[in-house]
N, C-alpha and C positions, 0 to 999 in steps of 0.2 A: 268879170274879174279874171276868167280866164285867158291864161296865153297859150302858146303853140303845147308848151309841154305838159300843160293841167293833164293828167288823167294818162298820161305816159309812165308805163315805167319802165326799171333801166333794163330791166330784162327784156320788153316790148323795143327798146331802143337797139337794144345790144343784136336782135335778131334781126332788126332792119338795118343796121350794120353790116353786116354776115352777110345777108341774104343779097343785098345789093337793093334796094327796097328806101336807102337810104345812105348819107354820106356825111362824113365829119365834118365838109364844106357846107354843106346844105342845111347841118344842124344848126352848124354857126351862125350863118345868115339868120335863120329862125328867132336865134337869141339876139340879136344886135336889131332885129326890127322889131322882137318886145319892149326892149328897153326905149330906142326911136320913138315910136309911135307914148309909149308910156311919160315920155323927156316932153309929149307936147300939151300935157295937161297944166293946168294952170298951177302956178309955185304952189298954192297952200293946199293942194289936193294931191299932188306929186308923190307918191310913194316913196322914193328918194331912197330906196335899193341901195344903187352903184354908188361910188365914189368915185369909182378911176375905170378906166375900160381899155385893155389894150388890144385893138382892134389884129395889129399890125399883125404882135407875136403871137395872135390866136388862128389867124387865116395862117400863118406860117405851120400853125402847130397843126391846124386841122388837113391841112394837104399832106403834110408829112404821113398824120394816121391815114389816110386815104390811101397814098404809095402805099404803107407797110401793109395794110388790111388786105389791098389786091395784090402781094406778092405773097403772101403767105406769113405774113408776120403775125401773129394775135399774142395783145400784150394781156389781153384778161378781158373783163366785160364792161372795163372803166376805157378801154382804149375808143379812140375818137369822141367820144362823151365830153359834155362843155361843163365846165365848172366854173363855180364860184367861190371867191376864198374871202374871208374876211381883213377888214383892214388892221388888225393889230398882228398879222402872221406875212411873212415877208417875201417876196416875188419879187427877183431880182429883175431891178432896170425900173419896177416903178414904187410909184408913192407908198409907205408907210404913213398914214398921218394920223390915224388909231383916235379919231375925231378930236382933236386936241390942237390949237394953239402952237402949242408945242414943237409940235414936229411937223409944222406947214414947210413945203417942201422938202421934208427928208425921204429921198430915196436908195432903195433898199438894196447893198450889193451882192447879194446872194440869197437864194431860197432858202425859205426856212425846211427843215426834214422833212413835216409833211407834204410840203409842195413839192420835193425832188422824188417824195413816194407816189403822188398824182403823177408827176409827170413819167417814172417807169412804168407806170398800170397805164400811158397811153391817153391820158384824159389834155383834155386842150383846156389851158386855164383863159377864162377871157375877162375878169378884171378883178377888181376888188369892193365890199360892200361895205356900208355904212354900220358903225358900231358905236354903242353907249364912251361916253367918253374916257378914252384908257381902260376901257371893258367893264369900269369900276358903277354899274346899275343894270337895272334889272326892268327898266322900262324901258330903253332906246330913244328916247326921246333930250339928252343931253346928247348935246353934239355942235362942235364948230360945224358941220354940214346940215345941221337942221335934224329935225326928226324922223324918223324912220316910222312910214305911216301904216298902219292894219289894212290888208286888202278887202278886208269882210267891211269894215267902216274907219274910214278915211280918216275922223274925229278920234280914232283910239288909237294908244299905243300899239304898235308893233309884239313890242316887250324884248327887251335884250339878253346878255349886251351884243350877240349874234344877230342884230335887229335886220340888217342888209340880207345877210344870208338868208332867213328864215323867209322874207318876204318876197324874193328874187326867187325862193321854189312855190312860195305858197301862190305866188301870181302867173306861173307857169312860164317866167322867163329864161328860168333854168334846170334841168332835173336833180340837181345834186347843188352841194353847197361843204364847203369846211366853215365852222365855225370854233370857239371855244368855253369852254366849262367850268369856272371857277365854284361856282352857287347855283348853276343851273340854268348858265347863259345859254345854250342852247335848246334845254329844255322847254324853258320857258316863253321863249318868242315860236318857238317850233306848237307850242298850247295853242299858243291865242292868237295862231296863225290856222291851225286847221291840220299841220300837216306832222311829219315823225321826226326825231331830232333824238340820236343815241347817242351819250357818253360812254363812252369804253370805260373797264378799269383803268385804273391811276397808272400812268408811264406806260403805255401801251403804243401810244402814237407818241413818238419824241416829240416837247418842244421845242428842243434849240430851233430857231430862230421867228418865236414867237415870246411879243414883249408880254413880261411875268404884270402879274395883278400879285398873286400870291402863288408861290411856287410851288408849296406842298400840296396845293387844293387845285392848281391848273390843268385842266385836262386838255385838249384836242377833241372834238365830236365832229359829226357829219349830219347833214341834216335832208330828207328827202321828200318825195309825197307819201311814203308808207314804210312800213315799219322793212318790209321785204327789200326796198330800196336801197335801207341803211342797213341793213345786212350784206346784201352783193358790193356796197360802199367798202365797209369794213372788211372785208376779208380778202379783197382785191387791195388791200393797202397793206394788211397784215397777216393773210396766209391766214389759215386755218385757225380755229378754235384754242386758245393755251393749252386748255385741257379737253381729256374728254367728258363731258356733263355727267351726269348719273340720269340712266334713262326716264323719262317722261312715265306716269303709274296711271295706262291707259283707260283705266277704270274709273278713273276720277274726271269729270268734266275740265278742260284745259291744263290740267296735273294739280298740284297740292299746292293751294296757292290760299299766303294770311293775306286778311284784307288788315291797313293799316288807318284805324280813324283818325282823322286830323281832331287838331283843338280846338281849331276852330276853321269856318271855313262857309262858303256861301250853300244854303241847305239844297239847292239844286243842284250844285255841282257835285255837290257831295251823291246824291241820290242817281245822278245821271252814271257819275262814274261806279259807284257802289252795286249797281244793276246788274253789269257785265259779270260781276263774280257776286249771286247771289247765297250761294251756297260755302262759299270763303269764309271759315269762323277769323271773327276780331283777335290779334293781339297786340299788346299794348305797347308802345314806344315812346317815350318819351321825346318830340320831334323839338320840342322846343329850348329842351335843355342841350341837345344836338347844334342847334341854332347858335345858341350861344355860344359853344365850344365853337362853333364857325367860326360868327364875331371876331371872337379873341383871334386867331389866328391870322384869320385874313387883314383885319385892322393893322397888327403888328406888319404882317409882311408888307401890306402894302404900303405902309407910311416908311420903311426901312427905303422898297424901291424910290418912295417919290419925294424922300426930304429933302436935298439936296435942292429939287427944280421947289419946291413949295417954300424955302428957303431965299430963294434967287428970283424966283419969278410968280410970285402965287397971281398978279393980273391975269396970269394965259391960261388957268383954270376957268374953267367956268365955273359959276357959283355952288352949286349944286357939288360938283366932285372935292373944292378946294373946303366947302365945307364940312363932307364927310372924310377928307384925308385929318382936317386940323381935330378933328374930333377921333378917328383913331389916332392921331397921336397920341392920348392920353391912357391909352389902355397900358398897364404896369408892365412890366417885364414877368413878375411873376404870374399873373394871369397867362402870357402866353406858355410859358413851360407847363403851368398846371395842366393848361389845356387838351396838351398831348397825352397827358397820363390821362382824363377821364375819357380821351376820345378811345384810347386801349380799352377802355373799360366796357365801351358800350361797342367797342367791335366782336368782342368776346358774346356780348349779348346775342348781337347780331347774328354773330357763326351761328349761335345757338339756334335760331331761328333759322334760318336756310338747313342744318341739318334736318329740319323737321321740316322745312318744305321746300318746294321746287322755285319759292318765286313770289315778294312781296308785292301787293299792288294795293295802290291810292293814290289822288288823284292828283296832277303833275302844281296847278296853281288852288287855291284857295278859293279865286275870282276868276270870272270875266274881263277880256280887258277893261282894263280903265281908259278915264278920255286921255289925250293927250296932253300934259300939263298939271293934271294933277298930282299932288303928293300927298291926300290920303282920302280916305275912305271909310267906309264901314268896318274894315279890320284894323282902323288904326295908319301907322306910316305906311306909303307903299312902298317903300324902300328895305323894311326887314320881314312884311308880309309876302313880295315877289319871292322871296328864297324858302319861304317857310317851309314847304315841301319837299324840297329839292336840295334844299346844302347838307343834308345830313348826308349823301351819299357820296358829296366830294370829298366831306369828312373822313368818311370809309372805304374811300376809294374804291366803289361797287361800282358794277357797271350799271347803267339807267336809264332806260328806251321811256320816251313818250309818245304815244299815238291818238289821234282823234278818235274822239269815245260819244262825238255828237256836240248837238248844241244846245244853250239857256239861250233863252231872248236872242236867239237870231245869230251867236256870236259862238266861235267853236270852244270845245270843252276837251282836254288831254286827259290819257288815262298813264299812270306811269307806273312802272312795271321794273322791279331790281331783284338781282343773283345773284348768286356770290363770284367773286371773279374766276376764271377758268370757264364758265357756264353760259357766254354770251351767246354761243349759238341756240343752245337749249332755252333763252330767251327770248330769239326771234323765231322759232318753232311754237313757242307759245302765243306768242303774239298774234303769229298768222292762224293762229286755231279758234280765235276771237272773230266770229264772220263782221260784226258790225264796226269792227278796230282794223279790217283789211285796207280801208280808203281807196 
């Protein structure tokens, strides 16, 4: 399963960078004979990653880092690094098509902000990857491009809607990835892929010129092979820490950390991830009423964005999206105002909880991936069970690292870990204090 970049990190890249040990040209070549050699597997085994590949403006990009490297330019530890961005976040000159019908052939005339932030940090974009359709699921497997397949097993979901991105690192065709975070799009194909996948706090990576799902819930994340990854990601995009954390209370094994029990949830996964913080007392949060204030929000915003085209053209949906847009249409107006006031309610909770500890952890999905095509399971739909874990934090605009915590039946297992905002670096200090969560 592995490509040139499995078991690289950006720090190991960043010195063979430096060192002369290695080149921005040399990189690239690397990734474009992943994806090659990957492109000659038979269709219904195909990983199906990429969507677009721009060969041209990446060898452009990566001799330019090469010049600068060797005159003395150093743009940060993202400089000469190949990246990948997903397809609903915009890269001037090529395709947007955000897996949709819709916008076959819409190409993008300017970067969207996080790409013009990769590209000052020196990172060489080299194409764009396959995403849940209009970012709107949490499997990756809706898509006018097909499905975006699991590299652990071919037969299972990805998991979106970051489905490209998550797979294009977990198969070692790239070290680094931008993806997006509405409900735990990145979190979650970054699970049930094997590898780390962190949402920053709310508005910390601008989206302008990535298309909205739901705006108040949309985040920007980065997705890597470790947690340490998406840490040198993050802060080579956005400079240092907001704040300064409250120090780490070295007495206590990985700092003061509640363990958060799901409601429900597969009993291995639960027990695999639950391991790593033995000693973590339980406290209680209601994940599911969390959920629901999700729902409400993200339903409205996104049937606001897509009534017009759901209006005029509902054929170019595919089934699956056009059927949950018609079905948030019916969520009240009142339901979304309430929403806001009970989501205040339980942020307040929340503060409550991080003042008393350093750092909430449980487990990033409920499951194992599922196969590819299924739409339920032993927890019910797998469409409100994918976020069950994970939307309460888009809610709260927390930041929210998931890392590989191991595996059930052969298949990887995330362990997910959230702070309060300001404290992101004190969350990948912790993370890396976890020896079997380093990857």
């Amino acid at each position: 399963m592995g490509g040139f970049f499995t078991g690289r990190t950006l720090a190991d890249l960043g010195r063979d960078l430096r060192s002369g040990d290695a080149s921005a040209a040399g990189l690239l070549a690397h990734v474009f004979a992943s994806i090659d050699a990957e492109a000659d597997a038979e269709a219904d085994a195909e990983l199906n990653a990429f969507v677009t590949l721009d060969r041209e403006g990446a060898e452009a990009a990566a001799k330019w880092a090469d010049q600068e490297l060797a005159s003395g330019i150093d743009r940060g530890p993202l400089h000469g690094v190949p990246v990948a961005v997903k397809d609903i976040i915009d890269v001037a000159g090529l395709p947007t098509g955000m897996g949709s019908a819709h916008f076959t052939g819409h190409v993008a005339d300017a970067d969207a902000a996080c790409v013009t932030m990769l590209r000052d940090a020196g990172a060489v974009i080299v194409g764009k990857t396959g995403t849940h359709e209009f970012a709107y699921g949490g499997s990756g497997d809706v898509s006018v491009n097909g499905p975006v397949r699991n590299p652990h097993d071919r037969e299972r979901m990805s998991g979106g809607s970051s489905s490209g991105s998550a797979v294009a690192v977990a198969a070692g065709m790239v070290p680094l990835a931008l993806g997006t975070d509405t409900g735990g799009s990145v979190r979650i194909p970054a699970a049930f892929c094997g590898i780390a996948g962190f949402k920053p706090p709310y508005g910390v990576i601008p989206t302008d010129g990535v298309f909205p799902l739901s705006p108040t819930l949309d985040h920007v994340g980065v997705l890597a092979g470790s947690a340490d990854g998406c840490r040198i990601a993050y802060h080579a995009l956005v400079g240092p820490a907001e704040a300064v954390p409250s120090p780490v209370d070295e007495s206590v094994p990985h700092g003061r950390v509640a363990w958060i029990e799901p409601e429900s949830a597969d009993p291995d996964v639960v027990r695999t991830v639950r391991a790593l913080f033995p000693d973590a007392p339980a406290e209680p949060l209601d994940l599911f009423e969390l959920r629901r204030i999700f729902r409400a929000i993200q339903d409205c915003e996104a049937y606001e964005i897509h009534a017009e085209r759901v209006a005029e053209a509902p054929e170019r949906y595919l089934p699956p999206t056009l059927e949950r847009l018609e079905q948030a249409a019916r969520t009240p107006g009142w339901r979304y105002i309430r929403a806001f006031r009970e989501r205040d309610a339980f942020a307040q909770r929340v503060a409550g909880l991080l003042d008393r500890y350093d750092l909430l952890a449980l487990p990033t999905m409920m499951m194992t991936a599922p196969k590819i095509g299924e739409t339920e399971g032993p927890f019910g739909r797998h469409a409100p069970a994918l976020v069950s874990l994970t939307c309460a934090w888009n809610v709260l605009g927390l930041p929210a690292l998931s890392v590989p915590a191991g595996t059930v039946g052969g298949l990887p297992v995330g362990a997910q870990l959230v702070t309060r905002r300001g404290a992101e670096s004190l969350l990948f200090d912790m993370a890396g204090r976890l020896p079997s969560l380093t990857g």
